[in-house]
PDB file of N, CA, C and O in Angstrom:
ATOM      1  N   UNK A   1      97.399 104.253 103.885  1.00  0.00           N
ATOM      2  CA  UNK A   1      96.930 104.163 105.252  1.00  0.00           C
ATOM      3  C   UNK A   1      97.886 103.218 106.002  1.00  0.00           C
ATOM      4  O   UNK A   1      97.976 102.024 105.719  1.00  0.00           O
ATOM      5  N   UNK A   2      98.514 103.754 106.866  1.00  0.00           N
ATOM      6  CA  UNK A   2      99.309 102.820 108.404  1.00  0.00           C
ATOM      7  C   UNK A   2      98.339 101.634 108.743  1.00  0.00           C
ATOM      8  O   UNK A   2      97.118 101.731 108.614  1.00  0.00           O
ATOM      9  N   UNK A   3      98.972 100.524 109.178  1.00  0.00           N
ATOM     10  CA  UNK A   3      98.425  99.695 110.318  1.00  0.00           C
ATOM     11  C   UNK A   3      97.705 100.446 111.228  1.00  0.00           C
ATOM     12  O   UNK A   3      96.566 100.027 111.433  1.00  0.00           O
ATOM     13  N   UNK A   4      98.110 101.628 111.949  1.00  0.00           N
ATOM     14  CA  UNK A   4      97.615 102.086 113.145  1.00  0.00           C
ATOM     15  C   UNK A   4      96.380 102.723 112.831  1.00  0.00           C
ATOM     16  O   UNK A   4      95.496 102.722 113.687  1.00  0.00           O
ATOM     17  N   UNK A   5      96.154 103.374 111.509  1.00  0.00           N
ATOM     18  CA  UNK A   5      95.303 104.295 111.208  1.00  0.00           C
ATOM     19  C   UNK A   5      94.400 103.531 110.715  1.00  0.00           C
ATOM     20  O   UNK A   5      93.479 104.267 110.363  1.00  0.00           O
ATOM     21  N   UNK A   6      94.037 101.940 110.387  1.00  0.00           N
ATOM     22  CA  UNK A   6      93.341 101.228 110.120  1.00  0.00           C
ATOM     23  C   UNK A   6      92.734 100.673 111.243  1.00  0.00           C
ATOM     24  O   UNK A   6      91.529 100.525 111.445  1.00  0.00           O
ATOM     25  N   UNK A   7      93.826 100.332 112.072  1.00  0.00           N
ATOM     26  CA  UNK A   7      93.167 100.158 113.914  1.00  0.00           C
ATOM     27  C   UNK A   7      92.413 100.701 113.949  1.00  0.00           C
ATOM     28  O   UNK A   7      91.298 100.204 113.791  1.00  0.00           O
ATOM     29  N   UNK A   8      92.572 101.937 114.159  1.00  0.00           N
ATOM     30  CA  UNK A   8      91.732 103.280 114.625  1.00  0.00           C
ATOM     31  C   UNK A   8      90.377 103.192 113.725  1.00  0.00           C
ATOM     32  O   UNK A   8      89.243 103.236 114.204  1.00  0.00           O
ATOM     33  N   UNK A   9      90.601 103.096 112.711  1.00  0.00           N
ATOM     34  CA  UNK A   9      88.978 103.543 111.901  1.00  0.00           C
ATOM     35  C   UNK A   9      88.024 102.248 112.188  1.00  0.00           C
ATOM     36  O   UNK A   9      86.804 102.373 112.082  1.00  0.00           O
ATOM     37  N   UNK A  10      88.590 101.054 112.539  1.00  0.00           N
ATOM     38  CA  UNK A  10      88.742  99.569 112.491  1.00  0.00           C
ATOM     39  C   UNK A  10      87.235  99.491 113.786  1.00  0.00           C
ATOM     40  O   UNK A  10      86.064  99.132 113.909  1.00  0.00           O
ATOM     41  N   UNK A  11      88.294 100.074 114.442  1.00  0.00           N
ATOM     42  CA  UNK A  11      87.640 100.450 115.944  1.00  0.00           C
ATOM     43  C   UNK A  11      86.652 101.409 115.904  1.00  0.00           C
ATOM     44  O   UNK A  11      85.629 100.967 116.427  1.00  0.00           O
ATOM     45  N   UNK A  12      86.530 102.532 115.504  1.00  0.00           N
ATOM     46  CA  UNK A  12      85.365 103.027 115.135  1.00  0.00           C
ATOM     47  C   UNK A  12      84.453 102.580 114.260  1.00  0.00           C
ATOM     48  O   UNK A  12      83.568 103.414 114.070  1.00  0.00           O
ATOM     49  N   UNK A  13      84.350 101.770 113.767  1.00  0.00           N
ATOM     50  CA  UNK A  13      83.627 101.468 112.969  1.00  0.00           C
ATOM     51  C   UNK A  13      82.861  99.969 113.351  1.00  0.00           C
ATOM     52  O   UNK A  13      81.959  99.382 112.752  1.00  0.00           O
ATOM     53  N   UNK A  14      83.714  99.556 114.779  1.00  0.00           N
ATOM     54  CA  UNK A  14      83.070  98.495 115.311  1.00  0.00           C
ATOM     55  C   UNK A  14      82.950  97.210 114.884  1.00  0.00           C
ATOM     56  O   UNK A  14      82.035  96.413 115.090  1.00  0.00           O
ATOM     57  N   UNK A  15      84.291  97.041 114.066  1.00  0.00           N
ATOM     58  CA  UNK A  15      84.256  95.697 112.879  1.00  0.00           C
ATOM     59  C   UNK A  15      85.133  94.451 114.111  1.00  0.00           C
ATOM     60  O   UNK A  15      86.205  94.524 114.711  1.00  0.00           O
ATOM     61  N   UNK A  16      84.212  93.553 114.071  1.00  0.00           N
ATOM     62  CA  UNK A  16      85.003  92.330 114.510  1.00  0.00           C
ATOM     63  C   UNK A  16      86.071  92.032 113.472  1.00  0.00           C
ATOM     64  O   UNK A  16      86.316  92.644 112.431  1.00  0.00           O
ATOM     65  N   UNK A  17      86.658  90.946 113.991  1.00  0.00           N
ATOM     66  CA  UNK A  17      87.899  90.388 113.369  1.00  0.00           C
ATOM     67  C   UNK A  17      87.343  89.454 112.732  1.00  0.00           C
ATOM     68  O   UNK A  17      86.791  88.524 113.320  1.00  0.00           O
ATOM     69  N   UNK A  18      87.423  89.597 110.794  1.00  0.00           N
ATOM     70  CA  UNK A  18      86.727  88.685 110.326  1.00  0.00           C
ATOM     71  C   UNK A  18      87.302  88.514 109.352  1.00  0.00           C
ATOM     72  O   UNK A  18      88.318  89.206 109.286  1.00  0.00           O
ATOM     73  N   UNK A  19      87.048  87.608 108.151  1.00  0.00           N
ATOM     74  CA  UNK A  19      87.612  87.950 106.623  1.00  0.00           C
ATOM     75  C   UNK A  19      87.726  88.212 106.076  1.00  0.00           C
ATOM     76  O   UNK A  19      88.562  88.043 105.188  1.00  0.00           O
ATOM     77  N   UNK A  20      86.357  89.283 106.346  1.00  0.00           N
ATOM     78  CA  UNK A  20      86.202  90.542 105.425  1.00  0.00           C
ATOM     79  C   UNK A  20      87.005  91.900 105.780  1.00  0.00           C
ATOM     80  O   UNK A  20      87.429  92.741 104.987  1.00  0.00           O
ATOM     81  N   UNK A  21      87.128  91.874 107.659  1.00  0.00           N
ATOM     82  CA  UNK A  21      88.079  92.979 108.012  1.00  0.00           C
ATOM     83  C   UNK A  21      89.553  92.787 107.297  1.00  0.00           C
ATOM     84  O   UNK A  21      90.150  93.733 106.784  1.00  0.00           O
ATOM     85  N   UNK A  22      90.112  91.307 107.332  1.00  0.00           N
ATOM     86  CA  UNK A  22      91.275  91.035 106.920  1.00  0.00           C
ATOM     87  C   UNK A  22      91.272  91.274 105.771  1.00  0.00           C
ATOM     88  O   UNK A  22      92.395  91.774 105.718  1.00  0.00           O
ATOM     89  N   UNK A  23      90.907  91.325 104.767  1.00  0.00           N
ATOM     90  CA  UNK A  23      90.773  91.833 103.452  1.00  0.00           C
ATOM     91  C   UNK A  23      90.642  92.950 102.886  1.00  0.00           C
ATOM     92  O   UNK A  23      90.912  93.325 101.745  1.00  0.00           O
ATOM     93  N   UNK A  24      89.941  93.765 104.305  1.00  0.00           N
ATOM     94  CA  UNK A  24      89.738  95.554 103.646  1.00  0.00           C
ATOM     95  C   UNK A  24      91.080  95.978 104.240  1.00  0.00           C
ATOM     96  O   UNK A  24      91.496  96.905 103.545  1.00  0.00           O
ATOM     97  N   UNK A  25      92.091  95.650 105.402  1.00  0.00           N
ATOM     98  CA  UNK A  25      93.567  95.500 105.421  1.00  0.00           C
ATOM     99  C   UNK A  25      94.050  95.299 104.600  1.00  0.00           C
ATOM    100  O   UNK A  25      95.107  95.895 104.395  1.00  0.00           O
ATOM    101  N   UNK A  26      93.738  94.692 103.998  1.00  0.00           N
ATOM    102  CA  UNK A  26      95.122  94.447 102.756  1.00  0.00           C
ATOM    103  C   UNK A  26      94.679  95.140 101.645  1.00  0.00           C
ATOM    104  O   UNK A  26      95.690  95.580 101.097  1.00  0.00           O
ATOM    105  N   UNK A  27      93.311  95.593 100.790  1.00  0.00           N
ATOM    106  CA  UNK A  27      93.084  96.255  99.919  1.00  0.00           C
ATOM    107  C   UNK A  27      93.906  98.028 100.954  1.00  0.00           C
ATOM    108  O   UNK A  27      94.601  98.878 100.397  1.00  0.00           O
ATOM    109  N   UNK A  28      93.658  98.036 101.836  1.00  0.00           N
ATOM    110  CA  UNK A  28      93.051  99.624 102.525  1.00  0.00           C
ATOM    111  C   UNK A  28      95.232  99.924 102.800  1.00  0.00           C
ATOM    112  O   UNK A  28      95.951 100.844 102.409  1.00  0.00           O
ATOM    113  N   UNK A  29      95.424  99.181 103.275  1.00  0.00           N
ATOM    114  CA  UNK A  29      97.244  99.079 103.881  1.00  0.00           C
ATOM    115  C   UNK A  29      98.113  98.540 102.866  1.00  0.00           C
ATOM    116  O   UNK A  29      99.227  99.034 102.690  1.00  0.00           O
ATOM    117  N   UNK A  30      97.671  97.506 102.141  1.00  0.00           N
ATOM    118  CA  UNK A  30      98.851  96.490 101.312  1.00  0.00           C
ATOM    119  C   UNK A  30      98.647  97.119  99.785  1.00  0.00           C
ATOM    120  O   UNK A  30      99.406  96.770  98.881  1.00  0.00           O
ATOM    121  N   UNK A  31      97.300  98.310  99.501  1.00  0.00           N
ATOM    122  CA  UNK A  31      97.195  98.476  98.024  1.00  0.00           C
ATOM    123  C   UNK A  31      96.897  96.868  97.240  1.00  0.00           C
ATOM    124  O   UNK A  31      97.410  97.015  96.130  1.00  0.00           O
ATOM    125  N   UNK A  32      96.439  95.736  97.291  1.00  0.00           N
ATOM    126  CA  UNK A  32      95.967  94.927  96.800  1.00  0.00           C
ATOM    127  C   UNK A  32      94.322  95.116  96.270  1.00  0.00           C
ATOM    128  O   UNK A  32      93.490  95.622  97.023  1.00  0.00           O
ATOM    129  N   UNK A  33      94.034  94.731  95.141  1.00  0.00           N
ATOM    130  CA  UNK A  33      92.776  94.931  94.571  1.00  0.00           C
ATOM    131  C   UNK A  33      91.743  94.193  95.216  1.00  0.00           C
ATOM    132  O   UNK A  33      92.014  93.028  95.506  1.00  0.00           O
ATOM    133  N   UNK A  34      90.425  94.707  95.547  1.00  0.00           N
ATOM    134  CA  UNK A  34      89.389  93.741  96.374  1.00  0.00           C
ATOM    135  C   UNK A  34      89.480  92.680  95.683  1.00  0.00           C
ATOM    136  O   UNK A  34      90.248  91.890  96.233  1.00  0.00           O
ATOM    137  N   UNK A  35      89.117  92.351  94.876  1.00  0.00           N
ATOM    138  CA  UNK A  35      88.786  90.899  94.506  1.00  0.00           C
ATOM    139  C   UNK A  35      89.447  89.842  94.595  1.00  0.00           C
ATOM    140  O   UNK A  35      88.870  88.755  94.592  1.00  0.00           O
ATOM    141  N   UNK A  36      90.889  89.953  94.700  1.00  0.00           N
ATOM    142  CA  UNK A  36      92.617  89.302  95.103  1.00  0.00           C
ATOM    143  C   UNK A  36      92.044  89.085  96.463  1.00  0.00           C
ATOM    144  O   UNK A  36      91.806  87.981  96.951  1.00  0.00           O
ATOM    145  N   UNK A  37      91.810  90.447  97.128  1.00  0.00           N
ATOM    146  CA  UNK A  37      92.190  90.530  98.958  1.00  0.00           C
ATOM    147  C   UNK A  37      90.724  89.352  99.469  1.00  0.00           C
ATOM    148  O   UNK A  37      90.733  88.730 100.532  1.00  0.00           O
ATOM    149  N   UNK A  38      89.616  89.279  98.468  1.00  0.00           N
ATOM    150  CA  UNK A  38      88.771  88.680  98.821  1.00  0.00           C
ATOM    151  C   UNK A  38      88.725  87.226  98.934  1.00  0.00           C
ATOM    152  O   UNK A  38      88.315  86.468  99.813  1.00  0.00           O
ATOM    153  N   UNK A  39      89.420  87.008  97.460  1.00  0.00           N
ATOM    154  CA  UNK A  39      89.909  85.553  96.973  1.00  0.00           C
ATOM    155  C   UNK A  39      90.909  85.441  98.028  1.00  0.00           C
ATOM    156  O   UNK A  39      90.541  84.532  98.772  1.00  0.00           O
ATOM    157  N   UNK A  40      91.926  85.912  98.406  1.00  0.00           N
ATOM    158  CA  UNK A  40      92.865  85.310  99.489  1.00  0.00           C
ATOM    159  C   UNK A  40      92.979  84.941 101.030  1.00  0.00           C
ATOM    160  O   UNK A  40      93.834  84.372 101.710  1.00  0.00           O
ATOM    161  N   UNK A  41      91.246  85.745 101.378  1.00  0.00           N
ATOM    162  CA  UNK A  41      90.837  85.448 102.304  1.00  0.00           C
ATOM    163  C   UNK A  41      89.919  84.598 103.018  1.00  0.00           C
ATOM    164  O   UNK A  41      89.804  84.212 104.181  1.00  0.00           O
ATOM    165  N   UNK A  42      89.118  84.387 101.597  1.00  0.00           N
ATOM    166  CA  UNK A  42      88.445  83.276 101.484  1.00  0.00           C
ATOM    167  C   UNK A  42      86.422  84.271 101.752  1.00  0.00           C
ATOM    168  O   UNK A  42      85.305  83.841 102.038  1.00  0.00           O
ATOM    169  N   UNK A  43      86.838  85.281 101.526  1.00  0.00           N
ATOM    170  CA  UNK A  43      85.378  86.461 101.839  1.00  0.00           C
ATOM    171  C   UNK A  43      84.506  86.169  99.952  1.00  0.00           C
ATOM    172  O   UNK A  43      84.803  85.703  98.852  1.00  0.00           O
ATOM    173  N   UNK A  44      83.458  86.761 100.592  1.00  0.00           N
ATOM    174  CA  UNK A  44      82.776  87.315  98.974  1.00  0.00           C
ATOM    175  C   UNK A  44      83.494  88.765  98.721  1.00  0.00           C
ATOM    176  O   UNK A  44      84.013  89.609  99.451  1.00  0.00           O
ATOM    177  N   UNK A  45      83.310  88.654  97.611  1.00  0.00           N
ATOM    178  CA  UNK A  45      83.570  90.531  97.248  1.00  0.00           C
ATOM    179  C   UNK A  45      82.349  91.225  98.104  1.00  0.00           C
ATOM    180  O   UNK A  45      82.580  92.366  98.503  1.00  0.00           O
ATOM    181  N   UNK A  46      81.094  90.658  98.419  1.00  0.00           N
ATOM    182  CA  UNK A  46      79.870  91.725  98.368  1.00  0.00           C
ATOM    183  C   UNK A  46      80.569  91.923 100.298  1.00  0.00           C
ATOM    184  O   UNK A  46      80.789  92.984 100.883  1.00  0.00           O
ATOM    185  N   UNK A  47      80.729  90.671 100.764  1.00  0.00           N
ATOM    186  CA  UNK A  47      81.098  91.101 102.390  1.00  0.00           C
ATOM    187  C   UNK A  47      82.073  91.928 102.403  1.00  0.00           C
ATOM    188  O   UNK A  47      82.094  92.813 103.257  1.00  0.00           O
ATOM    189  N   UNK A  48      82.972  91.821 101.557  1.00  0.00           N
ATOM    190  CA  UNK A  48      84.335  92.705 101.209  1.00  0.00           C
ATOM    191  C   UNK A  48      84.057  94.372 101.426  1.00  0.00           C
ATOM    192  O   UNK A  48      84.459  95.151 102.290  1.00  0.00           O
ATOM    193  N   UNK A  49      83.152  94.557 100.195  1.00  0.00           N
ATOM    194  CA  UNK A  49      82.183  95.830  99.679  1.00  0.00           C
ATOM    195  C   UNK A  49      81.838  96.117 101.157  1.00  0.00           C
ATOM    196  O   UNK A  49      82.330  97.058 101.780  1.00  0.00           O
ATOM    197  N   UNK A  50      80.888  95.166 101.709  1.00  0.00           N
ATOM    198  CA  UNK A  50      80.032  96.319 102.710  1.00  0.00           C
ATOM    199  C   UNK A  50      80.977  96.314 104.166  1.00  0.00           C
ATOM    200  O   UNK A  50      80.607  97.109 105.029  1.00  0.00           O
ATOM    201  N   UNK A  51      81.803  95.720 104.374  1.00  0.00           N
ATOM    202  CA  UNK A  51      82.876  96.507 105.284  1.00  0.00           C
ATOM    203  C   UNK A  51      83.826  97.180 104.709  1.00  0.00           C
ATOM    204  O   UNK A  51      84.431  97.828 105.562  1.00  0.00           O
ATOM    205  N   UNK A  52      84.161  97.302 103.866  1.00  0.00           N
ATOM    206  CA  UNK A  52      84.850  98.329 103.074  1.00  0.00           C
ATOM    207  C   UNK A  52      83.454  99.885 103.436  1.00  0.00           C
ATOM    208  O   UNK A  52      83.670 100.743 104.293  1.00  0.00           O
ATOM    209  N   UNK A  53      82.230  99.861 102.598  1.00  0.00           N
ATOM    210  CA  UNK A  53      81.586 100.633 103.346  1.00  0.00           C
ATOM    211  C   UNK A  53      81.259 101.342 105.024  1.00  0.00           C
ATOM    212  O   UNK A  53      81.023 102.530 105.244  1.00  0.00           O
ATOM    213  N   UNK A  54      81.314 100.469 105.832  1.00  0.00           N
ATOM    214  CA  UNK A  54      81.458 100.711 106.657  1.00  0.00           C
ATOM    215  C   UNK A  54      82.726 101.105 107.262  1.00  0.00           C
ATOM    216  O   UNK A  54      82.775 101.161 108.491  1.00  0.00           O
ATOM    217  N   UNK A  55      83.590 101.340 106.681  1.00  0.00           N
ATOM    218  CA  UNK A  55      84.943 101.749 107.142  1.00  0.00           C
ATOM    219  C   UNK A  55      84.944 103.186 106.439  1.00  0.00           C
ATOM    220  O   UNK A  55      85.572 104.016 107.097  1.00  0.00           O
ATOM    221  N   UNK A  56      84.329 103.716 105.137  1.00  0.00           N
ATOM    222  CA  UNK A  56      84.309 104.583 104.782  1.00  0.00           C
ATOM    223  C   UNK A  56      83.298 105.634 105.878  1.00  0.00           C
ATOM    224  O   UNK A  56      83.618 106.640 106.512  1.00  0.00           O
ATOM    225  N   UNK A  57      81.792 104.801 105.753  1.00  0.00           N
ATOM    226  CA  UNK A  57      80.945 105.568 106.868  1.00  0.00           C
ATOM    227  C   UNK A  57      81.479 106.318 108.180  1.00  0.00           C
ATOM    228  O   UNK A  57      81.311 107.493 108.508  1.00  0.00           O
ATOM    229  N   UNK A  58      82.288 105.119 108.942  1.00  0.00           N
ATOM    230  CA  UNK A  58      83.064 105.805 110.065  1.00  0.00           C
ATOM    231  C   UNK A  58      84.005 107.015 109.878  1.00  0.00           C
ATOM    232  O   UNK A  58      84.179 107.919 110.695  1.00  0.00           O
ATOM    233  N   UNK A  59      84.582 106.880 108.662  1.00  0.00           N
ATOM    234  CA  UNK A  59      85.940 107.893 108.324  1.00  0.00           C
ATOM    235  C   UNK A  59      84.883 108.887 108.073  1.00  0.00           C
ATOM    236  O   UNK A  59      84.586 109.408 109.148  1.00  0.00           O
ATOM    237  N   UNK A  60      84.239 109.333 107.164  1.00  0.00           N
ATOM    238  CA  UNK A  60      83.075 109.862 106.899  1.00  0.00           C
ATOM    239  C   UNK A  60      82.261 111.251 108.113  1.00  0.00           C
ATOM    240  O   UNK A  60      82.118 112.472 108.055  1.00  0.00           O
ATOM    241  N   UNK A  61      81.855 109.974 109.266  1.00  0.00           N
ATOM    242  CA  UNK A  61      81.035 110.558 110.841  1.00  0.00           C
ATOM    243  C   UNK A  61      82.220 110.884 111.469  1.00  0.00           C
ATOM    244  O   UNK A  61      81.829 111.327 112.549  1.00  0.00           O
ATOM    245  N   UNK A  62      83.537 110.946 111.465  1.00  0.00           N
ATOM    246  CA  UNK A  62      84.223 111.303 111.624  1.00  0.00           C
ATOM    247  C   UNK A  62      84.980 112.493 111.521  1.00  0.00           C
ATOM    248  O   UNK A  62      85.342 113.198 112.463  1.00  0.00           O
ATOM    249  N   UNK A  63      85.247 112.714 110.031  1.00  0.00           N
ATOM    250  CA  UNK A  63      85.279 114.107 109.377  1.00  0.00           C
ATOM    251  C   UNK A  63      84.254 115.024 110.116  1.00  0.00           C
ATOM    252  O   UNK A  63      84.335 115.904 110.974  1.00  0.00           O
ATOM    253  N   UNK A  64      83.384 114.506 109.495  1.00  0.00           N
ATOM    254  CA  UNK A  64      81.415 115.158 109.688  1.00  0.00           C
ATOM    255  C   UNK A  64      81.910 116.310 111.087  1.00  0.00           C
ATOM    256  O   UNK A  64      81.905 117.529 111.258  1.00  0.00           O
ATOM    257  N   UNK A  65      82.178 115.485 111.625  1.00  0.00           N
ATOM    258  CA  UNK A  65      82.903 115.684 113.660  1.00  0.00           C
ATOM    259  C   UNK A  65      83.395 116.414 113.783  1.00  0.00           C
ATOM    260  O   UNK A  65      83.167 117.136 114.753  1.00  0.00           O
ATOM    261  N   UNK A  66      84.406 116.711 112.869  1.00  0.00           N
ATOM    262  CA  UNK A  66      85.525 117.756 113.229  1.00  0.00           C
ATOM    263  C   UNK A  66      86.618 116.933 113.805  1.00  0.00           C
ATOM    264  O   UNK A  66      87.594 117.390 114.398  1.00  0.00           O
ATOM    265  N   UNK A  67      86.339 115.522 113.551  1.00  0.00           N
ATOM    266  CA  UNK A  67      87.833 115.186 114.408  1.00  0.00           C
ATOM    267  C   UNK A  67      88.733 114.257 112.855  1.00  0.00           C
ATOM    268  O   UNK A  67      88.756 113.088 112.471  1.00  0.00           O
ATOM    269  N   UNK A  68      89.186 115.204 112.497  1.00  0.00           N
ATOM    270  CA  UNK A  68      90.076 115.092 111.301  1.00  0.00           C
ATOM    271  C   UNK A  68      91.158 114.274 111.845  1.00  0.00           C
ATOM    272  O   UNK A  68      91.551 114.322 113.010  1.00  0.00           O
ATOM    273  N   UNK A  69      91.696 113.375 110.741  1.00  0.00           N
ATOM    274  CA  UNK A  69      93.088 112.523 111.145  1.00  0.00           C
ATOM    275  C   UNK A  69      93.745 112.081 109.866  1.00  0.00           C
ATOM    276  O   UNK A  69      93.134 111.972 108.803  1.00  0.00           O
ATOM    277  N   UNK A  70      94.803 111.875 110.000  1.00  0.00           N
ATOM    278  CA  UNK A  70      95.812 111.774 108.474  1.00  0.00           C
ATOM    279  C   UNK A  70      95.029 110.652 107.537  1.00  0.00           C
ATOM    280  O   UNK A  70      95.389 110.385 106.391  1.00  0.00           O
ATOM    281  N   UNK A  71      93.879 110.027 108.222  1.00  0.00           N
ATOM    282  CA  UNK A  71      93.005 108.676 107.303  1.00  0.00           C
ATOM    283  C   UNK A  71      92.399 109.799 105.857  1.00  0.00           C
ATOM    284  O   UNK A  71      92.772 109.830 104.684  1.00  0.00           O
ATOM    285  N   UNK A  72      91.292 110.655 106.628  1.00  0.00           N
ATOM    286  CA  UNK A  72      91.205 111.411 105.904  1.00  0.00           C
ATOM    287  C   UNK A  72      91.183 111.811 104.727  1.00  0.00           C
ATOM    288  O   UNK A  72      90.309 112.196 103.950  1.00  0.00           O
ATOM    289  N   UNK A  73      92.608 111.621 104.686  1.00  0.00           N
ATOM    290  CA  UNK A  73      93.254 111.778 103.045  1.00  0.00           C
ATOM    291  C   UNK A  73      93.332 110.781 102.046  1.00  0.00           C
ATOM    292  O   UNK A  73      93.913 110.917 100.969  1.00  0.00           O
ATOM    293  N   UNK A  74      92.656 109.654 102.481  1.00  0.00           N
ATOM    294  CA  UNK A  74      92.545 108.370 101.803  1.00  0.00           C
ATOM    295  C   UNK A  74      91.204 108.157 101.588  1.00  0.00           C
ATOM    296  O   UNK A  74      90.249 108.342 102.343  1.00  0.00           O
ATOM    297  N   UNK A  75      91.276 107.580 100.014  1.00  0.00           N
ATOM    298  CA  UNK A  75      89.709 107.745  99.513  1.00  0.00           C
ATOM    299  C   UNK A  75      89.691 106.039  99.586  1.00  0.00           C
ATOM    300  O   UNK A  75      90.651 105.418  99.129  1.00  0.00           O
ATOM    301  N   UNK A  76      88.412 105.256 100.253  1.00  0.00           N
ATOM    302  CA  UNK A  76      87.598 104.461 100.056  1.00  0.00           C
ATOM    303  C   UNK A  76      87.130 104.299  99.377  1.00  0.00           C
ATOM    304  O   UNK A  76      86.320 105.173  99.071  1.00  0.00           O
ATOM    305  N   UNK A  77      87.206 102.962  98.457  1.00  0.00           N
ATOM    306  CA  UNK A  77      86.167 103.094  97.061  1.00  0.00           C
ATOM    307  C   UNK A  77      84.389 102.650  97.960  1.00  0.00           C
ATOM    308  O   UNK A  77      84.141 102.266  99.103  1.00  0.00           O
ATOM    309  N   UNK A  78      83.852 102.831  97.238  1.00  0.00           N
ATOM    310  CA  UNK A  78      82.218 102.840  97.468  1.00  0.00           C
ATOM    311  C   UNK A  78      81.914 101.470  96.870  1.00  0.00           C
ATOM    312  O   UNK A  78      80.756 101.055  96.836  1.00  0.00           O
TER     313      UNK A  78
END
């Protein structure tokens, strides 16, 4: 997943700018393992987890939509 395409879902999904957003960036863009991206951000894994969820949900109501985008093709762990 791009920077941009993380914007985008970022924004749909209505996530403030937090430690946990900064962390599902770097698991979701940098390929770093949650628990690293969590520890380096200073998040729990569980806040980690449920905006990580919520980033899937949006990609998800999204699809659902019909409004397909190259994110898509990237699986969210649960």
């Amino acid at each position: 997943m791009t920077r941009s395409e993380f914007n985008a879902l970022s924004r749909r999904a209505r996530l403030r700018e937090t430690p946990s957003r900064d962390a599902a960036y770097m698991v979701l863009v940098g390929g770093v393992r949650p628990g690293v991206a969590a520890r380096e951000v200073g998040t729990s894994p569980q806040a980690l987890t449920n905006t990580l969820r919520k980033l899937r949900d949006a990609m998800k109501e999204s699809i659902d939509h019909g409004h397909t985008h190259s994110i898509a093709d990237h699986h969210i762990g649960s």
